[in-house]
C-alpha positions as CSV (number, residue, x, y, z in Angstrom):
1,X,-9.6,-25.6,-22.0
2,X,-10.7,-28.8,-23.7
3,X,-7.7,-30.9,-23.8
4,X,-7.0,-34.9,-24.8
5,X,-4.6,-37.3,-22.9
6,X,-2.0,-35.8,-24.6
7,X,-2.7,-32.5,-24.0
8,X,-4.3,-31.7,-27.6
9,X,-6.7,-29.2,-27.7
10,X,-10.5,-30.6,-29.0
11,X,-13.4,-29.1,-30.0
12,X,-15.6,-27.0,-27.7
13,X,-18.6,-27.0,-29.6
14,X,-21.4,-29.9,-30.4
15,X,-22.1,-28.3,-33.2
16,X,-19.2,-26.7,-34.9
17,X,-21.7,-24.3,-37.0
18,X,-24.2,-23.6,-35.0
19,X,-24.7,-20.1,-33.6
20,X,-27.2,-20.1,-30.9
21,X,-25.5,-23.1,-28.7
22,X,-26.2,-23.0,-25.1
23,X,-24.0,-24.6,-22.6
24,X,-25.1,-25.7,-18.9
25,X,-24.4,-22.8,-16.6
26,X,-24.5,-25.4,-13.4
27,X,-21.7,-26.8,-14.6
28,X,-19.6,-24.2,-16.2
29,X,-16.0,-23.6,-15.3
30,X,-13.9,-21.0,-16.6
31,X,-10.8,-22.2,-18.2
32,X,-8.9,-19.6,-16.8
33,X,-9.6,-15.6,-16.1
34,X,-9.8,-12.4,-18.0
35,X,-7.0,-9.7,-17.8
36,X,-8.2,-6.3,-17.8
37,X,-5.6,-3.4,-18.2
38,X,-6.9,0.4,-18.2
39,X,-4.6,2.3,-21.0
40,X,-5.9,5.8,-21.1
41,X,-8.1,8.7,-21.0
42,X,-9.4,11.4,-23.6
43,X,-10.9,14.6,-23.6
44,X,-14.8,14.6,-24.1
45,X,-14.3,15.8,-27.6
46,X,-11.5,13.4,-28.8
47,X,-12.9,10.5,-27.6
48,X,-16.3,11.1,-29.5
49,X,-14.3,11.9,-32.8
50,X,-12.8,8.7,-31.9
51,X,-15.2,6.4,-31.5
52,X,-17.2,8.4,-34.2
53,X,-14.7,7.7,-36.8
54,X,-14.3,3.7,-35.8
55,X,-18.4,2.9,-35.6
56,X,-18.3,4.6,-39.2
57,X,-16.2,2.1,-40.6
58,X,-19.1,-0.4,-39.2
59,X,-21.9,1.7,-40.2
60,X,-20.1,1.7,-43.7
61,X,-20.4,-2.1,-44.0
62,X,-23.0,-2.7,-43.0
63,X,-24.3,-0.8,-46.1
64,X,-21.5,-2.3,-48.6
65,X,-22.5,-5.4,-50.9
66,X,-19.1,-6.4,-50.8
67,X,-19.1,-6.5,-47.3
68,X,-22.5,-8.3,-47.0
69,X,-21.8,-10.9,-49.1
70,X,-19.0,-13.9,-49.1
71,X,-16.0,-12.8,-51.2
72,X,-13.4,-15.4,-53.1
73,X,-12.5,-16.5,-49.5
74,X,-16.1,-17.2,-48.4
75,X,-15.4,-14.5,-46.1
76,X,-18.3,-11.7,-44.6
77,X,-16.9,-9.1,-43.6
78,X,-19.7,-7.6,-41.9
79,X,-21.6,-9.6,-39.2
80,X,-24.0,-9.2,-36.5
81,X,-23.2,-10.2,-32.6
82,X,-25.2,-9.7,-29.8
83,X,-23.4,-6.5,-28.1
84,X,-23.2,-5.0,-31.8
85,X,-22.9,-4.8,-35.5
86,X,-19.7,-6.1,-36.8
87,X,-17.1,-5.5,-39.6
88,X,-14.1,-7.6,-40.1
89,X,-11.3,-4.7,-41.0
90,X,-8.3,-7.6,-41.7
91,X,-9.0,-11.3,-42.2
92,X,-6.5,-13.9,-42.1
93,X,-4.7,-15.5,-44.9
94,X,-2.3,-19.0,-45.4
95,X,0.6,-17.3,-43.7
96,X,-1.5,-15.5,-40.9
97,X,-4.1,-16.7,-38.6
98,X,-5.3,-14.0,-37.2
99,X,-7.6,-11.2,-38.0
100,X,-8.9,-7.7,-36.7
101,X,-12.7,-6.8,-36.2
102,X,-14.5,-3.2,-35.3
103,X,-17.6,-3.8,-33.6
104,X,-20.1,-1.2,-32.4
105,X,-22.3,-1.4,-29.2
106,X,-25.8,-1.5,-29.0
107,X,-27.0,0.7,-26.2
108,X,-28.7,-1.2,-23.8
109,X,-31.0,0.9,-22.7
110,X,-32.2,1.4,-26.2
111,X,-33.5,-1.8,-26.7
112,X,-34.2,-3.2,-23.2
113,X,-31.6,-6.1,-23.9
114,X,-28.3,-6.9,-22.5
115,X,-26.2,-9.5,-23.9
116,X,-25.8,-13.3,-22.7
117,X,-22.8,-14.1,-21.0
118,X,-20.4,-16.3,-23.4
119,X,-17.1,-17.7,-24.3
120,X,-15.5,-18.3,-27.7
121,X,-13.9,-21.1,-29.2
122,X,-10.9,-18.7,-29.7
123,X,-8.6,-16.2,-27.4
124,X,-9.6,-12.6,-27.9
125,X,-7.3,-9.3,-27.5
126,X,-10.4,-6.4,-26.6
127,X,-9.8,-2.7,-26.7
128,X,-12.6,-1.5,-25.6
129,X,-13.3,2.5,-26.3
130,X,-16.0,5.0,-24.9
131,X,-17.1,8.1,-25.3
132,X,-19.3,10.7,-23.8
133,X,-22.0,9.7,-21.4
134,X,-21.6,6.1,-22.1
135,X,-19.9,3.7,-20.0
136,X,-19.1,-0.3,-21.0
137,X,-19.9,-2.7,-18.2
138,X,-17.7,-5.8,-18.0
139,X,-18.2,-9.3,-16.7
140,X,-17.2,-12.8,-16.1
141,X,-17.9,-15.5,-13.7
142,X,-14.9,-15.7,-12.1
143,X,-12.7,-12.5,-10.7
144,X,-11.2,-10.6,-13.6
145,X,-7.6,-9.6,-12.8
146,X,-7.2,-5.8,-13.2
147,X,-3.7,-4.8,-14.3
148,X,-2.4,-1.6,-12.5
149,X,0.9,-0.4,-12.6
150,X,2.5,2.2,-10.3
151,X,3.8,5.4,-12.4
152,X,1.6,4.4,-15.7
153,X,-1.7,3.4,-15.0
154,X,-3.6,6.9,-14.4
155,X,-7.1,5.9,-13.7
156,X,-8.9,2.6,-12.0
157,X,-11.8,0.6,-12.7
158,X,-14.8,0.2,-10.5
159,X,-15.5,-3.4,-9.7
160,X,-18.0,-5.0,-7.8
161,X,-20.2,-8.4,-7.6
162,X,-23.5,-9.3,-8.4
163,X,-25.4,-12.8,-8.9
164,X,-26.2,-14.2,-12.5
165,X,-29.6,-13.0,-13.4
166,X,-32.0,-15.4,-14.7
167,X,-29.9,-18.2,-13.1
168,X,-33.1,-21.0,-12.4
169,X,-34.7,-21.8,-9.6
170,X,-32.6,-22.4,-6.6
171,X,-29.4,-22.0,-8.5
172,X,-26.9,-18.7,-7.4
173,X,-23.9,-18.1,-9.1
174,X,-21.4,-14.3,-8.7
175,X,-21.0,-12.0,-11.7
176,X,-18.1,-10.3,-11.3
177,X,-17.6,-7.0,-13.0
178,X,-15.4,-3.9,-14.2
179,X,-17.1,-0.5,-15.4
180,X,-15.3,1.2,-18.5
181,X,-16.1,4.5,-17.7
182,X,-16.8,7.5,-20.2
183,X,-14.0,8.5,-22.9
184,X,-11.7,5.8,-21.9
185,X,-9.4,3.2,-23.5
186,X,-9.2,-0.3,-21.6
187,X,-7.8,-3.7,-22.7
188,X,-8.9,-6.8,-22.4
189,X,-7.3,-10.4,-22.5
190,X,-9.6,-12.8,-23.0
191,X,-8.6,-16.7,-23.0
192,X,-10.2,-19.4,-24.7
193,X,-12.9,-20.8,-22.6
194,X,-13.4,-18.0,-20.2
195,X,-16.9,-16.1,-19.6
196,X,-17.3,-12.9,-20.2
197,X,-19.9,-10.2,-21.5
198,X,-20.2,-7.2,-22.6
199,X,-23.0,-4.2,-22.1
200,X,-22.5,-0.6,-23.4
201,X,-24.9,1.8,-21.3
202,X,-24.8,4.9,-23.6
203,X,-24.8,5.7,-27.3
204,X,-20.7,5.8,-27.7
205,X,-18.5,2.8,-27.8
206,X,-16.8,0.5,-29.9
207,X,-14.4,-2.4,-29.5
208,X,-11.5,-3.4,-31.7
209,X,-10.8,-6.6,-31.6
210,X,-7.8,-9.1,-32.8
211,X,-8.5,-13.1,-32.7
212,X,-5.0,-14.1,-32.9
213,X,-5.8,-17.5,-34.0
214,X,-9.1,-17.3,-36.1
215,X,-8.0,-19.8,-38.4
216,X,-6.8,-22.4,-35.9
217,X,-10.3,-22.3,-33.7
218,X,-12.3,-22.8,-37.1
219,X,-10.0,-25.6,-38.1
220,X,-10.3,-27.3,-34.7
221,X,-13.9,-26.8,-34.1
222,X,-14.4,-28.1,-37.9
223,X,-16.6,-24.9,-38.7
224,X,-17.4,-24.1,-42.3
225,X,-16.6,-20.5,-42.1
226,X,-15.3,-17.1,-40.1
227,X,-18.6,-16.4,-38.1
228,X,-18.2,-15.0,-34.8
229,X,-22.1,-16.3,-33.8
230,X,-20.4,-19.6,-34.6
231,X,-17.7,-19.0,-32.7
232,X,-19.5,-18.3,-29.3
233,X,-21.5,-20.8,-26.6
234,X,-23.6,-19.0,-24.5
235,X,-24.5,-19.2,-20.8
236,X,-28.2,-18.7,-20.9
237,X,-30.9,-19.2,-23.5
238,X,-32.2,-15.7,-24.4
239,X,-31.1,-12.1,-23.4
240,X,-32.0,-10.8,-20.3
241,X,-33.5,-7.1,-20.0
242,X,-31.6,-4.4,-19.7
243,X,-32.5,-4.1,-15.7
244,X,-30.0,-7.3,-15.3
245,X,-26.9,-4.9,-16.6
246,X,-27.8,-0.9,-16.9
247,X,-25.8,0.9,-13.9
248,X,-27.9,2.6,-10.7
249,X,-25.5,5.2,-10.5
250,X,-23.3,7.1,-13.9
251,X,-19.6,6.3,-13.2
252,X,-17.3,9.0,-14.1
253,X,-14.2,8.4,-14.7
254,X,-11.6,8.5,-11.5
């Protein structure tokens, strides 16, 4: 976390509005580590109608004009990120500086891209959701702390390590990951300033999303608006393929 002398927090960004900023990978250190919690499992059937039902609301936005253009706020509602299309369901006001989004996934394999590992100018609060035949790989560059709790947490994440791909010439560096496996719910704590990426292998996920201090991050960084893109620095200059993040083997769930 960017701090002063006195502890105040400072902008992360070079350029507050810009939306493809790339940071130096070699030099990169998470400001802290991701927190990911598994919550529960569905049936096949209810977890489709679930994530259905949420992508929908997306899919609706996308098409609105209200949603596409800036309302009396200056607000978009719906926006377009790497791992997915967007839609801004609450958006913060004077009294509250958070807001809520609904994004959903790209499969990977569709278009031979995964996403670039990132960090936001912001914390994030993830609940990530799959369904059927589609699994939600997870990753950072440092260890990701899995929350497991005797007599309530019923199922457990796969983890494993792998190096950056694309990392430069003589350069190696550890991905760590978690697999979200097929019709699952999982949370995920995200601190300002931490790595992380996301890759959906499989037609059926989503993520709801709360940015519990939206305001405050576009205040500090001095952005001009709510714009996730804007929001980000990325780790590498261009998505890799989908070969650097599809899955050898299908995970089901444990």
């Amino acid at each position: 976390m960017n701090s002063d002398a006195d502890g105040k927090e400072t902008p992360m960004k070079t350029d507050a509005d810009a939306v493809d900023e790339v940071i130096d990978l070699v030099e990169f250190t998470d400001a802290s580590r991701n927190v990911v919690t598994p919550v529960l499992r569905l049936e096949a059937d209810v977890a489709l109608a679930v994530v259905s039902a949420f992508a929908a609301v997306v899919t609706r936005g996308n098409a609105s004009a209200a949603a596409t253009t800036p309302d009396e706020d200056g607000v978009t509602r719906s926006q377009v990120f790497e791992e997915g299309d967007v839609y801004m369901i609450d958006k913060p006001f004077d009294d509250y500086v958070a807001d809520r989004y609904i994004m959903d996934f790209y499969d990977v394999t569709d278009r031979d891209l995964c996403s670039r590992m990132h960090l936001h100018t912001g914390l994030r609060f993830v609940r990530i959701m799959t369904g059927p035949d589609t699994q939600v790989r997870v990753s950072s560059l440092s260890p990701i702390v899995v929350t497991d709790v005797p007599g309530v947490t019923d199922f457990q994440l796969e983890a494993f390590t792998d190096d950056v791909p694309d990392a430069g010439p003589g350069l190696e560096r550890i991905r760590y990951n978690v697999i979200v496996p097929p019709c699952a719910f999982v949370d995920m704590q995200v601190p300002r300033g931490v790595s992380h990426q996301f890759n959906a292998i499989g037609p059926h996920a989503v993520i709801d999303s709360v940015h519990p201090e939206e305001s405050i991050e576009v205040f500090r960084e001095s952005m001009s608006g709510y714009r996730m893109m804007a929001q980000t620095q990325f780790l590498a200059d261009k998505l890799p393929s989908a070969e650097s993040c599809v899955l050898d083997v299908p995970r089901p769930l444990a």
